[in-house]
Biopython code that builds the backbone (N, CA, C, O; Angstrom):
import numpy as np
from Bio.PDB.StructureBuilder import StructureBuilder

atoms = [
    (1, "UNK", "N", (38.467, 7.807, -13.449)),
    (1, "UNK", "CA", (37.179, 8.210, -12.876)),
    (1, "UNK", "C", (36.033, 7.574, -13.649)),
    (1, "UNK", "O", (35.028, 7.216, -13.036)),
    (2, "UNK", "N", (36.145, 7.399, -15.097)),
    (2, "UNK", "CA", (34.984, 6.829, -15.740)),
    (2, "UNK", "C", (35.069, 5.200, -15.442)),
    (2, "UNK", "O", (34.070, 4.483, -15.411)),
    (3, "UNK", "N", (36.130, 4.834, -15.273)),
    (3, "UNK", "CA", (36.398, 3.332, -15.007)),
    (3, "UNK", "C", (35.481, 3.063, -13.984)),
    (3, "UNK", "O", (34.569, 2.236, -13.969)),
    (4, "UNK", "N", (35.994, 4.219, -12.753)),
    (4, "UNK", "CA", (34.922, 3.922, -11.681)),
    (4, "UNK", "C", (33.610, 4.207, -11.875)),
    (4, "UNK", "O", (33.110, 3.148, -11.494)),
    (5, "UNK", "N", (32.883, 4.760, -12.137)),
    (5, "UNK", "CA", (31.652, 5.006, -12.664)),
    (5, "UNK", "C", (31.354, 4.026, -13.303)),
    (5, "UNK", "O", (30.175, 3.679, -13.374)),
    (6, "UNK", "N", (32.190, 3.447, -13.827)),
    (6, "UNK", "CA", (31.527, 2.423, -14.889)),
    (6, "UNK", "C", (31.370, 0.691, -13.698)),
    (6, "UNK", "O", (30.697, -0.340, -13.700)),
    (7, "UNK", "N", (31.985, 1.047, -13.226)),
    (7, "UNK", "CA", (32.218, -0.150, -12.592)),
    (7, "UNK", "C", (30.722, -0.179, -11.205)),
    (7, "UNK", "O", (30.048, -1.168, -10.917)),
    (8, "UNK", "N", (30.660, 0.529, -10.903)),
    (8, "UNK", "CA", (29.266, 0.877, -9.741)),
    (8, "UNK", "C", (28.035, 1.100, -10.467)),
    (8, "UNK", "O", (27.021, 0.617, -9.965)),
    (9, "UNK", "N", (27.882, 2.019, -12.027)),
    (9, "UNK", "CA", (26.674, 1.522, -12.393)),
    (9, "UNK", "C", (25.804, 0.629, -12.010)),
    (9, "UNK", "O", (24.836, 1.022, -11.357)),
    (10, "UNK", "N", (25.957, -0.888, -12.351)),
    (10, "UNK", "CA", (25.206, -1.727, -11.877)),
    (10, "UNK", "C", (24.608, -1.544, -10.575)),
    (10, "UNK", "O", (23.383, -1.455, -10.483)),
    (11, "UNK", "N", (25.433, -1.474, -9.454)),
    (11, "UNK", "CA", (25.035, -1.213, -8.302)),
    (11, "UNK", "C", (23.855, 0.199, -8.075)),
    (11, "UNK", "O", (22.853, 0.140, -7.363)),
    (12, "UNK", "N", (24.198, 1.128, -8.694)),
    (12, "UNK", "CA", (23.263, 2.072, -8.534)),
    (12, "UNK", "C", (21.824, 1.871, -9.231)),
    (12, "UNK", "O", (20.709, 2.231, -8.854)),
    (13, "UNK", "N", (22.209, 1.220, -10.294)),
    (13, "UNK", "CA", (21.020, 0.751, -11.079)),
    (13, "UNK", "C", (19.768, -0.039, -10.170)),
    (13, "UNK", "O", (18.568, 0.212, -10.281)),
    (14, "UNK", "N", (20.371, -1.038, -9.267)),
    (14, "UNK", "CA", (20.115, -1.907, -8.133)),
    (14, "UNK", "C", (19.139, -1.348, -7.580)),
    (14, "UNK", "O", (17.929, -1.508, -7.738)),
    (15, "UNK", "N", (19.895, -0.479, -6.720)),
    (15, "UNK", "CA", (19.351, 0.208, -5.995)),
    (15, "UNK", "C", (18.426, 1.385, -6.094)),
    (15, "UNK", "O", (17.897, 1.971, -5.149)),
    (16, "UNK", "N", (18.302, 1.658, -7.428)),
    (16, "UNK", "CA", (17.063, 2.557, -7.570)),
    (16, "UNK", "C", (16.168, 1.994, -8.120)),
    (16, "UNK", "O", (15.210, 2.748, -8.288)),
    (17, "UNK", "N", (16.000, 0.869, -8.540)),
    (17, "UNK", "CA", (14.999, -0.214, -9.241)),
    (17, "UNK", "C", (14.350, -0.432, -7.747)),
    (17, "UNK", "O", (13.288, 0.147, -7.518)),
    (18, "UNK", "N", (15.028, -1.358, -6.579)),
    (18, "UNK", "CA", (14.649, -1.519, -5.501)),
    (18, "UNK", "C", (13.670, -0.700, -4.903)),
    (18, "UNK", "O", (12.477, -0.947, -4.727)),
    (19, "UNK", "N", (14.621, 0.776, -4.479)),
    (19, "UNK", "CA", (13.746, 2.316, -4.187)),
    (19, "UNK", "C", (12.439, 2.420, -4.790)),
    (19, "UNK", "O", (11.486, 2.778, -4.098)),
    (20, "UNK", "N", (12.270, 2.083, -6.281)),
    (20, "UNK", "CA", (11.494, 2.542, -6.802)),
    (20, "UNK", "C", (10.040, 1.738, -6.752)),
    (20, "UNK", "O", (8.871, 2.117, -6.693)),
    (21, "UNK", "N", (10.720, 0.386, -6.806)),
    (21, "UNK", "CA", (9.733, -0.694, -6.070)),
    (21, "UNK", "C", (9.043, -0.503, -4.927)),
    (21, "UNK", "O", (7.813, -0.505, -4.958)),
    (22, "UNK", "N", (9.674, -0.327, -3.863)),
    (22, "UNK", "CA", (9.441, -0.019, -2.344)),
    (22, "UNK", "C", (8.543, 1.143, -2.469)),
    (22, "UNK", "O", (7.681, 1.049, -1.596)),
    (23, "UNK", "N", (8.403, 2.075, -3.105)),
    (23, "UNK", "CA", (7.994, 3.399, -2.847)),
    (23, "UNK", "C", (6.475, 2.952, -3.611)),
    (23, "UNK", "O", (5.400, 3.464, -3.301)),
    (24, "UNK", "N", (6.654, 1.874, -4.681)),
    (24, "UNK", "CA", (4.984, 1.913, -5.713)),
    (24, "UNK", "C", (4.425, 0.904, -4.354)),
    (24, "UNK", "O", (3.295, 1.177, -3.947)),
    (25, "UNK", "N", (5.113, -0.145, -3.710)),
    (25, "UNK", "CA", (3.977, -0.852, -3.403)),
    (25, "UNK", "C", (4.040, -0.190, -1.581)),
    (25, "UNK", "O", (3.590, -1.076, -0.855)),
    (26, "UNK", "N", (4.408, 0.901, -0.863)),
    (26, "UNK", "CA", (3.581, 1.526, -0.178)),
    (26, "UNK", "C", (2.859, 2.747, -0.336)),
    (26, "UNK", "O", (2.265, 3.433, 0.496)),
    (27, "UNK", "N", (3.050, 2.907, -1.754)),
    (27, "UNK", "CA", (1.618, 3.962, -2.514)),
    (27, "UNK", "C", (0.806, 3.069, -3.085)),
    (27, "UNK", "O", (-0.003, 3.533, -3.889)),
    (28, "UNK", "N", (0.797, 2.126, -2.930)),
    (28, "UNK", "CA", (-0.283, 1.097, -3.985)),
    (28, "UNK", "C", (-1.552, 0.850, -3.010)),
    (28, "UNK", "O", (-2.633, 1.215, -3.473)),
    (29, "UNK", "N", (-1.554, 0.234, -1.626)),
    (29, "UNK", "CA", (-2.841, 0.549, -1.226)),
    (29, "UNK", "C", (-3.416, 1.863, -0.826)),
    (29, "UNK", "O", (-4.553, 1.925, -0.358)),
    (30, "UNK", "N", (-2.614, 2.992, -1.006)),
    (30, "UNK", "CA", (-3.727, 4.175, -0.977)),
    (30, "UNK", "C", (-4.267, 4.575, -2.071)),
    (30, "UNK", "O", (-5.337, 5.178, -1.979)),
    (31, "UNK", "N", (-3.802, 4.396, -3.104)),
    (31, "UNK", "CA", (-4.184, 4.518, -4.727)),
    (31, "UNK", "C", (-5.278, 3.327, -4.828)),
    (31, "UNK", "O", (-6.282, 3.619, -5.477)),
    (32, "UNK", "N", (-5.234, 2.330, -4.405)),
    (32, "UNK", "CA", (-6.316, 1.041, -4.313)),
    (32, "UNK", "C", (-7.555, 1.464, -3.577)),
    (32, "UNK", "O", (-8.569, 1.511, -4.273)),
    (33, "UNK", "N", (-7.669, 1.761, -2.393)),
    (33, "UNK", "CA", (-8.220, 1.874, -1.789)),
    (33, "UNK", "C", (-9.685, 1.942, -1.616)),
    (33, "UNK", "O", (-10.050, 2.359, -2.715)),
    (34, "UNK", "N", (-10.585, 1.807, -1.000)),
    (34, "UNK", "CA", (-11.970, 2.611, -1.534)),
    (34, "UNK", "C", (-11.754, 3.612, -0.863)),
    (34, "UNK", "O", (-11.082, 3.750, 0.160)),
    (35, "UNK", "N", (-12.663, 4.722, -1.781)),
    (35, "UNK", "CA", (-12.711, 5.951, -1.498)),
    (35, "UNK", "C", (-13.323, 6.581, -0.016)),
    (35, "UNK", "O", (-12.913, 7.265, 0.922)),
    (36, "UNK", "N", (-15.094, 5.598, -0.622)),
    (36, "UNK", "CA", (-16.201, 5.782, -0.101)),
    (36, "UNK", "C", (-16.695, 4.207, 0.387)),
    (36, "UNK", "O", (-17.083, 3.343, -0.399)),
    (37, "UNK", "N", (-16.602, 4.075, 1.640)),
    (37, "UNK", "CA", (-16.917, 2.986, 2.178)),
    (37, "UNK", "C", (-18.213, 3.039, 2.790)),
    (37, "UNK", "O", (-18.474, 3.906, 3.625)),
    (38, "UNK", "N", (-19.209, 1.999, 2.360)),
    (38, "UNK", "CA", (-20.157, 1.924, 3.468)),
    (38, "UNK", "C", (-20.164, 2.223, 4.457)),
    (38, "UNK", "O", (-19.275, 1.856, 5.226)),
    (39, "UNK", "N", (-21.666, 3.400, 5.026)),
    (39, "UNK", "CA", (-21.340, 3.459, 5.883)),
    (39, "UNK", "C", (-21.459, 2.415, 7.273)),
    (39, "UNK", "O", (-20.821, 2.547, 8.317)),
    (40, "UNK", "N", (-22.185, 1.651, 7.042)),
    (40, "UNK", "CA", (-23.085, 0.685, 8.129)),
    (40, "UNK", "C", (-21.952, -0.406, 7.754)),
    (40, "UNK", "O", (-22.032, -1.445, 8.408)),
    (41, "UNK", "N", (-21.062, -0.344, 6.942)),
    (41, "UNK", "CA", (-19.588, -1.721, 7.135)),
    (41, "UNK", "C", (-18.857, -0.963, 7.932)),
    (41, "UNK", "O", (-18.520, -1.979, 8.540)),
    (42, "UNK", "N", (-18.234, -0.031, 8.562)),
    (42, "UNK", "CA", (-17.457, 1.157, 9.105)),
    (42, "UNK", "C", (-18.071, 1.747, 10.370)),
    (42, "UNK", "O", (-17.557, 2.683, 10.983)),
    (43, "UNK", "N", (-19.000, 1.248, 10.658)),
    (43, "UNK", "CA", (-19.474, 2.298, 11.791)),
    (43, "UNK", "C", (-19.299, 0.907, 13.657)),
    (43, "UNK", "O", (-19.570, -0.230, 14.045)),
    (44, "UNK", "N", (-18.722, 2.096, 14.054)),
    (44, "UNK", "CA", (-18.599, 0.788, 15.399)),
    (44, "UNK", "C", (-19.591, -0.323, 16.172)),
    (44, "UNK", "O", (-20.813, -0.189, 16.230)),
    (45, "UNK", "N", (-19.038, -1.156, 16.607)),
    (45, "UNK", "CA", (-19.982, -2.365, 17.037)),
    (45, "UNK", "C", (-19.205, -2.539, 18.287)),
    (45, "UNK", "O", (-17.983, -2.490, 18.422)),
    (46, "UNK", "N", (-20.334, -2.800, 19.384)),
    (46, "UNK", "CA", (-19.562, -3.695, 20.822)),
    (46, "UNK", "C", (-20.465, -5.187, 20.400)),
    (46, "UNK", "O", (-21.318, -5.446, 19.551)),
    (47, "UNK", "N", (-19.810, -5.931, 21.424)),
    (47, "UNK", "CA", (-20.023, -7.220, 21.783)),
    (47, "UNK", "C", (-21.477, -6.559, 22.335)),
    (47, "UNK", "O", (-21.763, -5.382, 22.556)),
    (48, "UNK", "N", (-22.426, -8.020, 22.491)),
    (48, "UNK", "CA", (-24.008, -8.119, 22.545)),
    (48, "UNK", "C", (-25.062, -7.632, 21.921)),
    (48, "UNK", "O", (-26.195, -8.080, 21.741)),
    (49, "UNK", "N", (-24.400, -6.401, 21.537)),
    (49, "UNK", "CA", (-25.593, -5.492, 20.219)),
    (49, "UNK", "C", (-26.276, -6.525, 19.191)),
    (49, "UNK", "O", (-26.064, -7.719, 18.976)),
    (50, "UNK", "N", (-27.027, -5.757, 18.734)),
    (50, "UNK", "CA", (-27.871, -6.278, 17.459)),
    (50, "UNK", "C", (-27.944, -5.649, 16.334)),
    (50, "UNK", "O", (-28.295, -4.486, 16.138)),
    (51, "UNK", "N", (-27.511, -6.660, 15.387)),
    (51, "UNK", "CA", (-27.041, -6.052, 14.792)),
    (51, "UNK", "C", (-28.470, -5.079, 13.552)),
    (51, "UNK", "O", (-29.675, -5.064, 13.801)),
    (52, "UNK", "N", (-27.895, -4.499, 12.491)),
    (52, "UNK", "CA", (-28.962, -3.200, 12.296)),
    (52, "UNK", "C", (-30.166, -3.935, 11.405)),
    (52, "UNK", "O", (-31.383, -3.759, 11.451)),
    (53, "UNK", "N", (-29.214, -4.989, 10.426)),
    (53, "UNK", "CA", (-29.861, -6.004, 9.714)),
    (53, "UNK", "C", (-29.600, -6.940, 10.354)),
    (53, "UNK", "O", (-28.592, -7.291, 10.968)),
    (54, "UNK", "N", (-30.821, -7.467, 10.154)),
    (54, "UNK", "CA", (-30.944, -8.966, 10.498)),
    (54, "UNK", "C", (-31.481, -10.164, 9.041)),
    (54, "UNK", "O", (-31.974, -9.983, 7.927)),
    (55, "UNK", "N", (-31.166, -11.038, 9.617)),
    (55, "UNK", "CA", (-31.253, -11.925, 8.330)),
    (55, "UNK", "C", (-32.289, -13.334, 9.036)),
    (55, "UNK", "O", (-31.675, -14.212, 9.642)),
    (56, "UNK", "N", (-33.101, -13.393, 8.964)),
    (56, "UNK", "CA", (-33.918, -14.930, 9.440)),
    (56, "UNK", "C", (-33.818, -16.139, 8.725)),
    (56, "UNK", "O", (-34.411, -17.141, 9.123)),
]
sb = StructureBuilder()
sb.init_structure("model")
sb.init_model(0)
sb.init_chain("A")
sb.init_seg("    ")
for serial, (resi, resn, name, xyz) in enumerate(atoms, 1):
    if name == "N":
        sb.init_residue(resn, " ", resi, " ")
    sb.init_atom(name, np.array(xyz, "f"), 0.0, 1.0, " ", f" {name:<3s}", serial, name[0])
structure = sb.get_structure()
């Protein structure tokens, strides 16, 4: 029984390194994220409007 255990280690090792990977980088952009976003970058736009700033 320890033979076997010993022998799949690696493999389990694998696979929770992997898991553990997978799990930081789809918690990584909500931990990134901005919190507090502008509001006038975020707020909806249609086609033809004008926009709020203008720049000449």
């Amino acid at each position: 029984m320890n033979q076997l255990f010993l022998d799949y280690l690696p493999i389990v090792v694998f696979l929770a390194v992997c898991l553990g990977l997978g799990i930081a980088l789809m918690a990584a952009p909500f931990l990134i994220a901005v919190q507090n976003p502008d509001p006038e970058k975020v707020s909806p736009t249609s086609a033809g409007s004008t926009p709020s700033t203008t720049r000449a």
